[in-house]
TORROTOR-939756 format. One line per field, with one value per residue (C-alpha): residue number from 1; residue in three letters; x, y, z. Coordinates in steps of 0.2 Angstrom, whole numbers, always signed. Layout:
N
num: NUM / ...
residu: ALA / ...
xx: X / ...
yy: Y / ...
zz: Z / ...
END
This chain:
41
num: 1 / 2 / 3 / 4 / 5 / 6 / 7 / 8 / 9 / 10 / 11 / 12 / 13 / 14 / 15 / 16 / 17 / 18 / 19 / 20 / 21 / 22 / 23 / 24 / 25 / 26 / 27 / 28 / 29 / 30 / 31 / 32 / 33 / 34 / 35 / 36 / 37 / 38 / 39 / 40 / 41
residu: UNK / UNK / UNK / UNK / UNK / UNK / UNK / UNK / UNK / UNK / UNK / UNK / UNK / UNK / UNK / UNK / UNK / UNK / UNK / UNK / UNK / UNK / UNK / UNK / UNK / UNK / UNK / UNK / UNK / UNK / UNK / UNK / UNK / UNK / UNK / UNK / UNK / UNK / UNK / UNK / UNK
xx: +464 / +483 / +492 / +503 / +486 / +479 / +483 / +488 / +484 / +489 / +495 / +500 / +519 / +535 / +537 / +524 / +524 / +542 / +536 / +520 / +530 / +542 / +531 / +521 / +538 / +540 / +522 / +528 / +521 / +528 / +531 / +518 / +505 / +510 / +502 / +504 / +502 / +513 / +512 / +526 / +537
yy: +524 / +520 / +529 / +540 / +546 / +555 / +571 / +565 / +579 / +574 / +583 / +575 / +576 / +577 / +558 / +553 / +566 / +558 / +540 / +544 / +555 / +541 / +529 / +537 / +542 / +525 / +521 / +531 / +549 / +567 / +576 / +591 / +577 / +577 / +591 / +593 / +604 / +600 / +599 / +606 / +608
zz: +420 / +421 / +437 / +423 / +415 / +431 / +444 / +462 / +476 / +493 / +511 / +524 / +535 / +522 / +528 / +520 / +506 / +500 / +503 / +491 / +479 / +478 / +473 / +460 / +451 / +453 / +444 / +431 / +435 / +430 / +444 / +437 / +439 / +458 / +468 / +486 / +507 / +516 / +533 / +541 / +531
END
């Protein structure tokens, strides 16, 4: 499946929640695609 076709769930520190964020934006996925815990934020 294409990246833009599938749900992303991920947690991990906001460092690497932005850095992962970033580059499925980049990929072409919506941001309701993108879930996330963050930890400590």
């Amino acid at each position: 499946q294409a990246p833009e076709d599938c749900e992303f769930y991920m947690c991990g520190p906001p460092v690497m929640n932005a850095a992962v964020i970033k580059m499925l934006k980049d990929l072409g996925v919506e941001d309701e695609n993108i879930m996330l815990d963050d930890f400590g934020g």
